[in-house]
C-alpha positions in Angstrom: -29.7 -17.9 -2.1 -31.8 -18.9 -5.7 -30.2 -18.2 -8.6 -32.1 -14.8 -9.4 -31.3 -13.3 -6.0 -27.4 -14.5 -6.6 -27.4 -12.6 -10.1 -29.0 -9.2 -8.5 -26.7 -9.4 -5.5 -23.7 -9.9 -8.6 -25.1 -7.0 -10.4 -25.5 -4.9 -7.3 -21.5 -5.6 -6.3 -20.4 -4.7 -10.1 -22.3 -1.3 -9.9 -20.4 -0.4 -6.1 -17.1 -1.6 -7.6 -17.7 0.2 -10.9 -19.0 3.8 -8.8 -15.7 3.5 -6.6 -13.6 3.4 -9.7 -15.0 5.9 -11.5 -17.2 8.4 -9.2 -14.3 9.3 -6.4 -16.0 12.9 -6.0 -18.7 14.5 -4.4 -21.3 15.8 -5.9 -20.6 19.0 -6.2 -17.3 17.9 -8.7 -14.6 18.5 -5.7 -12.9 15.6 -4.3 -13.5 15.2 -0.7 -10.0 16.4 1.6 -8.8 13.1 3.2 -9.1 13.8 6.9 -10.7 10.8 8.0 -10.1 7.2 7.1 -12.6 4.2 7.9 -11.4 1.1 7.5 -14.4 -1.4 7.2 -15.0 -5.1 7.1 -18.2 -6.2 5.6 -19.1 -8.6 3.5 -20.5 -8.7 -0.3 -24.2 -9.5 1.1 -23.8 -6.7 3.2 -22.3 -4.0 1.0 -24.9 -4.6 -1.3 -27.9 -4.9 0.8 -27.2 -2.4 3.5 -27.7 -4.9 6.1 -26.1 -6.9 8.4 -23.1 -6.7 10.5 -19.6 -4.8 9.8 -16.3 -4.5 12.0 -15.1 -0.9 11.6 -11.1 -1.1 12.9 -10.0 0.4 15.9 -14.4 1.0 16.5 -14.9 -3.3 16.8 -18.7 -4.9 15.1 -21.4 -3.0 14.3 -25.0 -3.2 12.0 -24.5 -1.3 8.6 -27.1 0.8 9.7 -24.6 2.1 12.6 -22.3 3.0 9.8 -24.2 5.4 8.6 -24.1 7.5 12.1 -20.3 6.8 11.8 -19.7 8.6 8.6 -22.7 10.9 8.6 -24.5 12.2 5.6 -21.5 14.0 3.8 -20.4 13.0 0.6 -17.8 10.3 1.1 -15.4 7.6 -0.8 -15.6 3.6 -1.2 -12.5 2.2 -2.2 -12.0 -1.3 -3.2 -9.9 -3.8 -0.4 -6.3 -3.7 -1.6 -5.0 -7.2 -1.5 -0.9 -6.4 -0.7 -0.7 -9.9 -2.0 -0.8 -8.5 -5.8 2.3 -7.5 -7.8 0.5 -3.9 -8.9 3.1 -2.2 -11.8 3.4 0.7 -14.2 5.4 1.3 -17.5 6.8 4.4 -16.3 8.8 5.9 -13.7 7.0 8.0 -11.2 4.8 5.7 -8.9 1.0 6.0 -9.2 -1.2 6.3 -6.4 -2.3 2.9 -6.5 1.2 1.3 -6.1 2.4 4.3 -3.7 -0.4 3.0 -1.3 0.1 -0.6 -1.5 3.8 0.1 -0.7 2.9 2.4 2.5 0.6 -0.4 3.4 3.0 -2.7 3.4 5.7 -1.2 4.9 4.6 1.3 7.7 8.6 2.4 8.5 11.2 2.9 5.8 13.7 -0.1 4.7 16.7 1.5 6.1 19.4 -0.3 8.8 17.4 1.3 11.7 15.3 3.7 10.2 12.6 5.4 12.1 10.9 7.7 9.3 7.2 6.3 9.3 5.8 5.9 5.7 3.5 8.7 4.5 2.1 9.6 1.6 5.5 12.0 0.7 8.4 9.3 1.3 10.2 8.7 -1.2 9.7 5.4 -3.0 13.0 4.2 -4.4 13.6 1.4 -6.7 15.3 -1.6 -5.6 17.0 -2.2 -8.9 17.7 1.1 -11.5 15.0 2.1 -13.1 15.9 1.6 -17.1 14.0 3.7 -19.3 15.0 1.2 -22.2 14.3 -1.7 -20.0 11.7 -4.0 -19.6 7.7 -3.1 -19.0 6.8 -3.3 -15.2 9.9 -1.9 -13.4 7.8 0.2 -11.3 5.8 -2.4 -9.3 5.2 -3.3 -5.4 7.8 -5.8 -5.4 10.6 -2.8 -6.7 9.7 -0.1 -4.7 11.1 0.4 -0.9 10.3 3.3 1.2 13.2 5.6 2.2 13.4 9.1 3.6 14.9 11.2 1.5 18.6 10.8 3.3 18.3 7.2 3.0 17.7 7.4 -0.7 20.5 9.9 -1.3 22.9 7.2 0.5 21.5 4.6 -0.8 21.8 6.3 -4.9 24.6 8.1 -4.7 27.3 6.9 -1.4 29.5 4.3 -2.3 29.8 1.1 -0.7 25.9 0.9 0.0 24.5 -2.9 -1.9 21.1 -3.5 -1.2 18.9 -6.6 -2.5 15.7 -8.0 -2.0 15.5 -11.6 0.2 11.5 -12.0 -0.1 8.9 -9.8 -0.3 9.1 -8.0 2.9 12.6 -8.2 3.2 15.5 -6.1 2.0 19.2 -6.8 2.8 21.7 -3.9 3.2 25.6 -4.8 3.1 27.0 -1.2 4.4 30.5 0.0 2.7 32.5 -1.3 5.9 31.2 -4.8 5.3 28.2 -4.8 7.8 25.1 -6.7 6.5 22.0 -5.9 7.8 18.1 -7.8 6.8 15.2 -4.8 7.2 11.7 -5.8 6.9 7.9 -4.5 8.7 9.5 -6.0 11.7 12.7 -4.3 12.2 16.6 -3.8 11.5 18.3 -7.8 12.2 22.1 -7.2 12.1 23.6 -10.0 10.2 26.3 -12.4 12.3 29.9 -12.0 10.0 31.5 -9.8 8.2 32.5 -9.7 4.5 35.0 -7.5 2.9 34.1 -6.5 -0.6 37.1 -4.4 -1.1 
């Protein structure tokens, strides 16, 4: 690729990425009900030029031009590949969409010793480490957040006894109030071999 076709193909990417940041409506003003997700791999030649070939998951490879029977004609959204790899965070406490997704991503079950409540868009999203209003910037952030349901949380809040910490980034560690430790991550609960007493 020349020079001059790299700097349209450059200028063509920007004006996607900018549109799916700033245009996620239809054109009638309404934002479009989620329904239907399409998860699609392309690359940049191909998002900006219409052609080429695509792998939509869960459909396998297909021309670009295929896409276009996939979704149909109706108004629809392009958003940007979220790399879980990024630390996302916000200066407050409630959890913006952004960071709520990359968290449900991430983790598709909650972080609790056996928990079976698959991550949605409504689980609760607690942090790790208290939330201080008077502390530091960035306490709401990707590596911060776990998903619980709503019982877990409560347990995990309030019940005494209940220690959690992070090991790595997928990983949380539970030690229960009767001295049980547990490691939860995406792939399941791993019971711990020993027990400690903390009383």
């Amino acid at each position: 690729m020349d020079p001059a076709a790299q700097r349209a193909l450059d200028a063509r990417l920007a004006q996607i990425k900018q549109a799916a940041y700033t245009n996620p409506t239809s054109p009638a003003g309404q934002v479009r009900p989620g329904h239907t997700e399409i998860f699609v791999h392309l690359t940049d030649h191909t998002l900006a030029t219409g052609n080429g070939v695509l792998r939509a998951e869960g459909i396998g490879p297909l021309l670009a031009d295929q896409l276009t029977e996939l979704v149909g004609h109706a108004p629809y959204v392009v958003k940007p590949v979220i790399d879980l790899n990024d630390a996302v965070s916000a200066d407050a406490y409630e959890i913006p969409t952004r960071i709520r997704e990359r968290v449900r991503l991430t983790y598709p079950v909650e972080l609790f010793p056996y928990g079976t409540r698959e991550t949605h868009h409504t689980i609760d999203l607690d942090h790790i480490q208290p939330y201080n209003p008077y502390g530091p910037a960035g306490q709401t952030n990707t590596h911060n957040l776990a998903p619980l349901s709503r019982y877990a949380h409560r347990v995990k809040t309030h019940a005494p006894g209940w220690n959690v910490r992070r090991v790595d980034t997928k990983t949380l560690e539970w030690t229960t109030p009767h001295g049980f430790t547990f490691q939860v991550n995406p792939t399941g609960t791993h019971r711990l071999p020993g027990f400690t007493t903390d009383s």
